[in-house]
C-alpha positions as CSV (number, residue, x, y, z in Angstrom):
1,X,191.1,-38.5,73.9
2,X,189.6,-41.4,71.8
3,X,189.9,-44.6,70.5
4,X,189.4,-45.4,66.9
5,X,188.3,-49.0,65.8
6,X,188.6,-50.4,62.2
7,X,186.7,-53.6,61.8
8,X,187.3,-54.9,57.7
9,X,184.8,-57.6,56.9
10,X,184.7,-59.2,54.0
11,X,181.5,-57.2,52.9
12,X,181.5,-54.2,55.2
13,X,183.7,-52.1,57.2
14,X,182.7,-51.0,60.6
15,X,183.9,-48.2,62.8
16,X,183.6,-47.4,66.0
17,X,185.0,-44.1,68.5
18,X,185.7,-45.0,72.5
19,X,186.6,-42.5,75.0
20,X,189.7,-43.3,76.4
21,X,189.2,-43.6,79.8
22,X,190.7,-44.8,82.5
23,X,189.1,-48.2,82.9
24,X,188.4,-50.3,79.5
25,X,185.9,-49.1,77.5
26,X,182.2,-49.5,77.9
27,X,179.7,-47.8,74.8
28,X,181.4,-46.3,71.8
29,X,180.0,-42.9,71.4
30,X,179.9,-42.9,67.6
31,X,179.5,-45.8,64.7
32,X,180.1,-45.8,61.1
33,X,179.2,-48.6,58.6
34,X,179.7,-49.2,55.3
35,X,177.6,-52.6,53.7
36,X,178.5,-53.8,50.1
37,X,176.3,-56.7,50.7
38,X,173.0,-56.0,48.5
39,X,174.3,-53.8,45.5
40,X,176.1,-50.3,46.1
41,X,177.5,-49.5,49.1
42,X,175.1,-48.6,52.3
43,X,176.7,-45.8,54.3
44,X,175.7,-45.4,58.0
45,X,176.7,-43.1,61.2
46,X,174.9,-43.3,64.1
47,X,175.5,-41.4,68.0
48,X,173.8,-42.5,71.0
49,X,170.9,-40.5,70.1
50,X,170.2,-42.4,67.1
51,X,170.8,-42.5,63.2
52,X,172.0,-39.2,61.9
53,X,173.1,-40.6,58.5
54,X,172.4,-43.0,55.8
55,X,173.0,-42.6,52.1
56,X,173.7,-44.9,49.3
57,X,177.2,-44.1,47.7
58,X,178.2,-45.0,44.3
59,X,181.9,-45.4,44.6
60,X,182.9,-49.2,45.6
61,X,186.5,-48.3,46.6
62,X,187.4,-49.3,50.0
63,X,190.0,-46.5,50.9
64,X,187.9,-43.7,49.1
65,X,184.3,-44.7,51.0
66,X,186.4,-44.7,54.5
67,X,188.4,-41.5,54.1
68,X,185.0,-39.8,53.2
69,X,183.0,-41.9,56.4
70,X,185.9,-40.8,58.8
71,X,185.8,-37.1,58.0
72,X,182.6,-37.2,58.9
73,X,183.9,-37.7,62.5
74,X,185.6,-34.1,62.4
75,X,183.5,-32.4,59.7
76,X,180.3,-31.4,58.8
77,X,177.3,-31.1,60.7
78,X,177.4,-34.5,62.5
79,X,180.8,-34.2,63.2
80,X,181.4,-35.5,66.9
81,X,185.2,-34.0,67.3
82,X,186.6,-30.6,67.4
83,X,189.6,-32.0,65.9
84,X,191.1,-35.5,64.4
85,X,193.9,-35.2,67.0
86,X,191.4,-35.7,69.3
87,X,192.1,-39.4,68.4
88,X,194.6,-41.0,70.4
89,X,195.2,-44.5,69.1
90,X,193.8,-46.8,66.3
91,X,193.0,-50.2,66.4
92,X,192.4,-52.7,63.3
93,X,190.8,-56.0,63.1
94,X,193.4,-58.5,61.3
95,X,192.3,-61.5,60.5
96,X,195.4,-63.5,59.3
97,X,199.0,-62.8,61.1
98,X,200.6,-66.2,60.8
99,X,202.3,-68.2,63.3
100,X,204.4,-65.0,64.2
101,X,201.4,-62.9,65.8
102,X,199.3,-64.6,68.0
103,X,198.9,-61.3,70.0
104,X,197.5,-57.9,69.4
105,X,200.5,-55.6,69.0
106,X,201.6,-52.5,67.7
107,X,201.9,-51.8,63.8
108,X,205.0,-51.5,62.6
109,X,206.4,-52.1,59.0
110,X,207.5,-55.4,60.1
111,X,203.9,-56.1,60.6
112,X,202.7,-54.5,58.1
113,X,204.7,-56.6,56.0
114,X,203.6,-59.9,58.0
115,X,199.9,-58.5,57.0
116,X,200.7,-58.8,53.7
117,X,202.4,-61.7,53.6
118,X,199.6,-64.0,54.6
119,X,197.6,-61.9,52.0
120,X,197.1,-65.2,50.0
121,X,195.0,-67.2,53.0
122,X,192.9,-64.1,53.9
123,X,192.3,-62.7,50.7
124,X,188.9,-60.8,51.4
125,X,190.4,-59.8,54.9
126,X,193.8,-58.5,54.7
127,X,193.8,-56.5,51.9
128,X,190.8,-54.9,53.5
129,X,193.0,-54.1,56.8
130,X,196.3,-52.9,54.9
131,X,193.8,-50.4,53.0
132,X,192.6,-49.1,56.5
133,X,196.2,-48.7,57.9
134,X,197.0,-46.8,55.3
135,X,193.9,-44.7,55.1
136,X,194.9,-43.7,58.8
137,X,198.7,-43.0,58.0
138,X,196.8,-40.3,55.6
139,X,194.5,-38.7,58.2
140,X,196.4,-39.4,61.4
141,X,199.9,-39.9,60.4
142,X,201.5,-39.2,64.0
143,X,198.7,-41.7,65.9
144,X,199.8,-45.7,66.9
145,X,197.8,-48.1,65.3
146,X,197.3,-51.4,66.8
147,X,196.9,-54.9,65.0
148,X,194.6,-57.6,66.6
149,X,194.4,-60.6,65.3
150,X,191.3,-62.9,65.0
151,X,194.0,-65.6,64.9
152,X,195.0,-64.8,68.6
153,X,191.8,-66.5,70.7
154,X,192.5,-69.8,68.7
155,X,196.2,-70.0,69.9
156,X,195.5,-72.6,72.7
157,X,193.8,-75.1,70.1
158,X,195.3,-78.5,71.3
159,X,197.8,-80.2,68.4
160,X,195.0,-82.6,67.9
161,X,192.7,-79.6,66.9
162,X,195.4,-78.3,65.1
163,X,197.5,-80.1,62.9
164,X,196.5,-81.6,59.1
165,X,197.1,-85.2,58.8
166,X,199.1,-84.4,56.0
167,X,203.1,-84.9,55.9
168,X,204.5,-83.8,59.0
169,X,206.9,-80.9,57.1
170,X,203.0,-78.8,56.4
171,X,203.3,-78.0,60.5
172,X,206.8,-77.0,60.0
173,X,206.4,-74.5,57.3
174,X,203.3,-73.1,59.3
175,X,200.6,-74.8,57.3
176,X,197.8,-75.5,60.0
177,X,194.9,-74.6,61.6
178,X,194.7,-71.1,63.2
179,X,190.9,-70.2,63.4
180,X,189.4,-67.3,62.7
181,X,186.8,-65.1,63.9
182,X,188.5,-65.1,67.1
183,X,187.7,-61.9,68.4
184,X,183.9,-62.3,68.3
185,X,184.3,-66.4,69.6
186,X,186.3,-64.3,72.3
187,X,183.4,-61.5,73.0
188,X,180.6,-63.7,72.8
189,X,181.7,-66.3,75.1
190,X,182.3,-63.9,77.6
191,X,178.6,-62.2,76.9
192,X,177.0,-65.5,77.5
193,X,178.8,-66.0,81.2
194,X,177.3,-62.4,82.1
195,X,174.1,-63.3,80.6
196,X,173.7,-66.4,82.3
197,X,175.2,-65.5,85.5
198,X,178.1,-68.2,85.8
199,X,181.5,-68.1,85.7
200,X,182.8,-68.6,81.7
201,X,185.5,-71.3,83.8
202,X,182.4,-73.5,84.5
203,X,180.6,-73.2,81.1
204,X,181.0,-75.5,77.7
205,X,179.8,-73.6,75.0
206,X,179.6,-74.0,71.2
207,X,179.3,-70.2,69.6
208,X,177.9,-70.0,66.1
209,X,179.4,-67.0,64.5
210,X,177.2,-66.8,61.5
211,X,177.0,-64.0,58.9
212,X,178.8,-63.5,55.6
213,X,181.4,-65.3,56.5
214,X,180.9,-67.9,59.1
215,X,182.6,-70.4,61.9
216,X,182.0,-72.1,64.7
217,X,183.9,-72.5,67.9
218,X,184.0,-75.0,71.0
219,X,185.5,-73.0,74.1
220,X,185.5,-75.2,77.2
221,X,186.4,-72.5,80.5
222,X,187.1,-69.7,78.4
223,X,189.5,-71.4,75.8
224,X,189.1,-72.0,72.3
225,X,189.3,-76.1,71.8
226,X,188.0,-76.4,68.3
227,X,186.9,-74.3,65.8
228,X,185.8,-74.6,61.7
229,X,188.1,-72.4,60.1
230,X,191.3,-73.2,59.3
231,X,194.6,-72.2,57.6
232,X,192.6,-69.8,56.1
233,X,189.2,-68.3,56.3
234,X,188.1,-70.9,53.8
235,X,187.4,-73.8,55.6
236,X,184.3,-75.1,57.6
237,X,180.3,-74.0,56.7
238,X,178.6,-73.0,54.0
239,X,179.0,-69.1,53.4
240,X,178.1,-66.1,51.6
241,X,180.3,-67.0,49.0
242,X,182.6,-69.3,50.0
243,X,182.1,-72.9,49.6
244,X,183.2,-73.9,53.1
245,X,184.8,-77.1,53.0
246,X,185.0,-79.5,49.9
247,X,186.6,-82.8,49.3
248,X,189.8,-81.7,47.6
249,X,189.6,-84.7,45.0
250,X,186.9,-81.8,43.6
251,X,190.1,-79.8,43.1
252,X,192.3,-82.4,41.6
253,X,189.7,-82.9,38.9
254,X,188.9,-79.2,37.8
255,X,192.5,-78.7,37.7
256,X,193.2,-81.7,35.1
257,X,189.6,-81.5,33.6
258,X,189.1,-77.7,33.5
259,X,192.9,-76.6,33.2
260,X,192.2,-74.3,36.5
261,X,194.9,-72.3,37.9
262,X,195.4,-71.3,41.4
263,X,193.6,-67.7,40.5
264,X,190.4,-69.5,39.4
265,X,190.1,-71.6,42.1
266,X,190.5,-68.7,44.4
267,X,187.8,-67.3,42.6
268,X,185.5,-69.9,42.6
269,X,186.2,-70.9,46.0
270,X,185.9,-67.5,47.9
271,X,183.7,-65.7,45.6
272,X,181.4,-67.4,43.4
273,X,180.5,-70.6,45.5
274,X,178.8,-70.8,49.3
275,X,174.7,-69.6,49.2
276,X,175.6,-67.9,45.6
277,X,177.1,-70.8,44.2
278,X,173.8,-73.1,44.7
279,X,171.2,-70.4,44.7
280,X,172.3,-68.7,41.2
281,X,170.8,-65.0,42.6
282,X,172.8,-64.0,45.8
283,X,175.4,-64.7,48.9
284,X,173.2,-62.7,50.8
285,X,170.7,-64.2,53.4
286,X,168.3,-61.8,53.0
287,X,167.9,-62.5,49.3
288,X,168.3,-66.4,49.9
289,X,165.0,-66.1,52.4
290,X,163.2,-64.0,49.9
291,X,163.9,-66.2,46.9
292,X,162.6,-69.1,49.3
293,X,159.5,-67.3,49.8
294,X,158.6,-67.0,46.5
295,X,159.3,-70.5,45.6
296,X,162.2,-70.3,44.0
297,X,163.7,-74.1,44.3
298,X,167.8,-72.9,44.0
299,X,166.9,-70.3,46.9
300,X,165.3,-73.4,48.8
301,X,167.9,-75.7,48.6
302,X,170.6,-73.2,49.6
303,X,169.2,-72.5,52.6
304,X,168.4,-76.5,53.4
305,X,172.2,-76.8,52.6
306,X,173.2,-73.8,54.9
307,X,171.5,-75.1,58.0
308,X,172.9,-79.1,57.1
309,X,176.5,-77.7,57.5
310,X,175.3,-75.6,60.4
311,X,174.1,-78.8,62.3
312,X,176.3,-80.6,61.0
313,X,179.4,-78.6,62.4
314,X,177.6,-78.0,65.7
315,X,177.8,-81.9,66.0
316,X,181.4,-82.0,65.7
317,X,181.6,-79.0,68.3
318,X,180.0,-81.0,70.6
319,X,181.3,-84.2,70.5
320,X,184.4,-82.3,70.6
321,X,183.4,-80.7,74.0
322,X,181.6,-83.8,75.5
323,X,178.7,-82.2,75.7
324,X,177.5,-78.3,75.9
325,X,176.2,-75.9,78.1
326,X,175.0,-73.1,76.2
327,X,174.3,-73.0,72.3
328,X,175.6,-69.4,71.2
329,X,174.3,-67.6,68.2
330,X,176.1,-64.2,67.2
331,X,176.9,-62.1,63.7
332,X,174.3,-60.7,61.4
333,X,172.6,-63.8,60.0
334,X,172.5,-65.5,63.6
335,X,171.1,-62.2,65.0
336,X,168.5,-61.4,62.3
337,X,166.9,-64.9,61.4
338,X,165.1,-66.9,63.8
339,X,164.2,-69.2,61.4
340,X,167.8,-70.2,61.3
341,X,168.1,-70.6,64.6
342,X,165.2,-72.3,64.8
343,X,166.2,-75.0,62.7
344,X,169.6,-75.2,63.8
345,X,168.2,-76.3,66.9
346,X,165.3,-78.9,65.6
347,X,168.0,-81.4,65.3
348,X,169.2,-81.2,69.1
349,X,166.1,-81.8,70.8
350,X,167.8,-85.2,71.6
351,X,170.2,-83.1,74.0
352,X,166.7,-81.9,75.9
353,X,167.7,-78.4,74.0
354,X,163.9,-76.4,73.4
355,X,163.8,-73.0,72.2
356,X,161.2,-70.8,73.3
357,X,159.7,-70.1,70.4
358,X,158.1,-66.4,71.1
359,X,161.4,-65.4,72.4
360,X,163.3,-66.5,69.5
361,X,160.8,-64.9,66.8
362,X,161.5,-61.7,68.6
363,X,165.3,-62.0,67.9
364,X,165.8,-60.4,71.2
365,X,169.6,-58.9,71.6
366,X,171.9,-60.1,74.4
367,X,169.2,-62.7,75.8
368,X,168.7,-66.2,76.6
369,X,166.0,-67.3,74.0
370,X,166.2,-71.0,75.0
371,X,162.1,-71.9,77.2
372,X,162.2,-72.5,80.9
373,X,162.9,-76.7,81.0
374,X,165.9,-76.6,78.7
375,X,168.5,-78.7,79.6
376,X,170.6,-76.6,77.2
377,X,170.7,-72.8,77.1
378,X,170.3,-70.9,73.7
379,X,172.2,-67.0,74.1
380,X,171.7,-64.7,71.4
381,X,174.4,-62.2,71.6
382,X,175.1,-59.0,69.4
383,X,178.4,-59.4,67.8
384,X,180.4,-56.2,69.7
385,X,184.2,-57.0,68.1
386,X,185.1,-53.3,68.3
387,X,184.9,-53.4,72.1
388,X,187.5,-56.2,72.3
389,X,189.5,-54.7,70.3
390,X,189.2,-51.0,71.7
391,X,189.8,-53.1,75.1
392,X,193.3,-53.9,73.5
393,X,193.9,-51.0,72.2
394,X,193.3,-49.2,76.0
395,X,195.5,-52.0,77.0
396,X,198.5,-51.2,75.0
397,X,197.7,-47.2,75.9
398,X,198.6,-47.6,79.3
399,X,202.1,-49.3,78.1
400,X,202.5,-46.1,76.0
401,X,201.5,-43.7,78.8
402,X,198.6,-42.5,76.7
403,X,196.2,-42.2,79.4
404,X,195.6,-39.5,81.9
């Protein structure tokens, strides 16, 4: 038996099958991708033995493109089960629950309906989910699905962390900041301890989740005590497309100047701002860095604004901590481009932080890339959410006496 994983990004969908074992999983033995980040959509299935296939598909609809990759897991020549009942339990990456789920848990109708509730603050994200959770009442209409929320890691932010110095009444109605990107926070925090052979209890870290969408996180002994997202998904750095944070007097004034409704704003917030916004050609780093290679001044100054917020919100991180361990970089633009890295960490050579630099140009996975006399480490680790959340989902299988 085996554990499906759904993982809805704003730009992609990953997938990932786990034998379900009797301890938590360890490797999944099958991965599917789907990547509308550069034009079309980028389909990819690999096994442990490598890459068996990769096309470009010309259909952009969501439930369509992941019916047709999860077939593939049961038919046709790669197919890696007999059967889909081989399948013993789903689990989806959520990003927005509300106050109400702070847990992973089973889906229900009830949570369904919480999913979409909070549709409005995660509008890229839960939409995404809900398409998945039904795609799987299609194929595997008798299996449990389980919801985990990136919301969850967040939940011991201290009120201080927490609540908008706006009326009191915005924390009653459950207007405040949750935090997102939990589940990788979560996973990489707990990559760096292993890596760096300590005990997460002992370590302050600050873990830069950066990729399409992007946040940081402080976690002092394992728990999350600051973070750049908010109420929704919205706030913080610089991203793809999103603006990150802007001074809401901008708001104010499109609204009386430019007549803008709430569905523009959403627009132009979440889809048509961030490294597209300044750069005029793209919310995706890999066109950003070659636009800046071939002089194109927009291109430059969207990446000099990028890594500004980036330092900018690692300062806050640490001040929030009181200082910092380990500087943790994780998620696909983190991963893939030293040179952000690299300048990310220019500004904290005050801290006694040095990167070596032959390490880092390497973009090694899973590895401390900071040199020798650093008085603060530098952990590149490969964003792994599916294992988290197969490790919930083989959790909540014992509790259903799915296990052997």
């Amino acid at each position: 038996m085996n554990i499906l994983i759904l993982n809805a990004g704003s730009s992609s969908e990953k997938c990932a099958l786990y034998p379900l074992e009797r301890n938590p999983p360890s490797e999944p033995v099958w991965t599917g991708t789907l990547d509308w980040a550069q034009g079309g959509v980028k389909l990819l299935v690999k096994v442990p033995q490598g890459v068996v296939l990769a096309n470009v598909l010309p259909c952009n609809e969501r439930a369509h493109l992941l019916t047709h990759l999860l077939k593939t897991l049961w038919s046709g020549p790669h197919r890696v089960l007999e059967d889909p009942s081989a399948i013993a339990i789903v689990g989806h990456r959520v990003v927005h629950g509300g106050p109400d789920y702070r847990e992973s848990t089973l889906v229900t109708p009830r949570v369904q309906a919480a999913i979409d509730q909070y549709t409005p603050f995660a509008p890229n994200h839960n939409p995404a989910a809900r398409a998945g959770m039904a795609v799987i009442e299609q194929l595997l209409p008798d299996t449990p699905q389980v919801a985990v929320f990136d919301t969850a890691f967040h939940r011991t932010l201290p009120p201080t962390a927490t609540l908008y110095p706006g009326p009191y009444s915005w924390l009653e109605r459950g207007i405040f900041r949750y935090g997102f990107h939990g589940i990788s926070h979560e996973y990489a925090a707990q990559q760096t301890a292993y890596i760096l052979g300590q005990e997460l209890e002992h370590l302050r870290l600050i873990v830069c989740h950066l990729g399409h969408g992007s946040s940081l996180a402080a976690i002092h002994r394992g728990q999350s005590i600051d973070t750049t997202m908010g109420f929704t998904p919205l706030e913080g750095l610089m991203m793809g497309t999103r603006s990150g944070s802007v001074d809401p007097g901008v708001l104010i004034h499109l609204i009386r100047e430019d007549s803008l409704d709430a569905d523009a704003l959403d627009r132009l917030l979440n889809q048509e701002s961030g490294l597209l916004g300044i750069s005029g050609r793209s919310g995706d780093m890999r066109d950003i860095l070659e636009g800046k290679k071939d002089g194109d001044p927009r291109a430059v100054l969207a990446f000099d604004l990028y890594i500004h917020h980036v330092r900018a919100y690692i300062g806050a991180m640490l001040a929030a901590l009181g200082g910092v361990d380990a500087l943790v970089f994780t998620g696909g633009v983190a991963e893939q481009v030293c040179e952000v890295r690299a300048k990310a960490c220019a500004a904290f050579a005050f801290l006694g932080l040095t990167l070596d630099a032959e390490k880092n140009a390497r973009s090694p996975q899973n590895q401390d890339i900071a040199a020798p006399d650093s008085k603060v480490r530098v952990v590149l680790v490969q964003a792994c959410e599916a294992w988290v959340i197969a490790r919930e989902c083989w959790r909540l299988s014992r509790v259903l006496g799915l296990q052997a």
